[in-house]
C-alpha positions in Angstrom: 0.0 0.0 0.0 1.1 3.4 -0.9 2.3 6.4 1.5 -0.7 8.4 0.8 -3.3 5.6 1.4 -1.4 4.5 4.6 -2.3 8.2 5.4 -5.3 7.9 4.7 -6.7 4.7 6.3 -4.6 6.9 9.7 -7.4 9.6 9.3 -9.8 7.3 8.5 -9.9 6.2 12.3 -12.1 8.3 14.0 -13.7 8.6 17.6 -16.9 6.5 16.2 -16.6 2.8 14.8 -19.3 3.2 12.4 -17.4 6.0 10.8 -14.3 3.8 10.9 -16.1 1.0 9.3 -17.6 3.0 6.5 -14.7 4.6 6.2 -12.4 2.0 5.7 -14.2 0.4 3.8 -14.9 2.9 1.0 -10.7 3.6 1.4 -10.8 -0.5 0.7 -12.6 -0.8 -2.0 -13.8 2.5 -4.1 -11.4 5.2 -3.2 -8.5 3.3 -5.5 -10.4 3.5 -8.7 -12.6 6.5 -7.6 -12.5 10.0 -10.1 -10.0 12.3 -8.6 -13.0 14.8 -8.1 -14.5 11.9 -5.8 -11.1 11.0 -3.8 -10.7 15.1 -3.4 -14.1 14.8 -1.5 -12.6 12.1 0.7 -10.0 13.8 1.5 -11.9 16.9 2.8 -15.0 14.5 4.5 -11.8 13.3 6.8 -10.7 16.9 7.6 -14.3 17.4 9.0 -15.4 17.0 12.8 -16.9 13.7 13.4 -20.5 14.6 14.1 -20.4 16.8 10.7 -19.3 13.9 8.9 -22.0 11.5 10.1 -24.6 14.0 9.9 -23.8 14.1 6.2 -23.6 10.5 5.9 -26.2 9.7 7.0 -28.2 12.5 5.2 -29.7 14.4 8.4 -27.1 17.6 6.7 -26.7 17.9 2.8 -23.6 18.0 0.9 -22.3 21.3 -0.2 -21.0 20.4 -3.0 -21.9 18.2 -6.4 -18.9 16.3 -5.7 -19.4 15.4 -1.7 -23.0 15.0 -2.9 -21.9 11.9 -5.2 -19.2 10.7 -2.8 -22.0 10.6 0.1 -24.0 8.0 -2.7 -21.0 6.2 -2.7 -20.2 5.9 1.1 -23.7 5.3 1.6 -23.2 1.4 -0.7 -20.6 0.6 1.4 -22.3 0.9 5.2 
């Protein structure tokens, strides 16, 4: 595994374990072959506070953005 996804799966562990797990497991198996528009809205749903991110996730807060918009379809298949 690369640097930058070693870095990655790091941030990906949070103070919840359902973030972790949906996390991780988009990291796993998406975020490889993901459009670099889609892996830039990873990256800044991982700089965001834990209670922001699963409020988006799980769709009580929308997405500000077309691109965290499509990534929160995508996180949403691997829960």
């Amino acid at each position: 595994m690369s640097d930058a996804l070693n870095r990655l799966r790091w941030r990906c562990q949070r103070g919840m374990l359902e973030l972790d797990h949906i996390l991780r497991g988009f990291l796993d198996t998406a975020y490889p072959d993901a459009a670099p528009a889609t892996q830039r809205a990873f990256e800044a749903l991982l700089a965001m506070a834990d209670a922001d991110m699963l409020d988006l996730i799980m769709g009580r807060t929308e997405a500000r953005s077309a691109e965290m918009a499509d990534l929160l379809i995508l996180l949403r298949r691997h829960e």
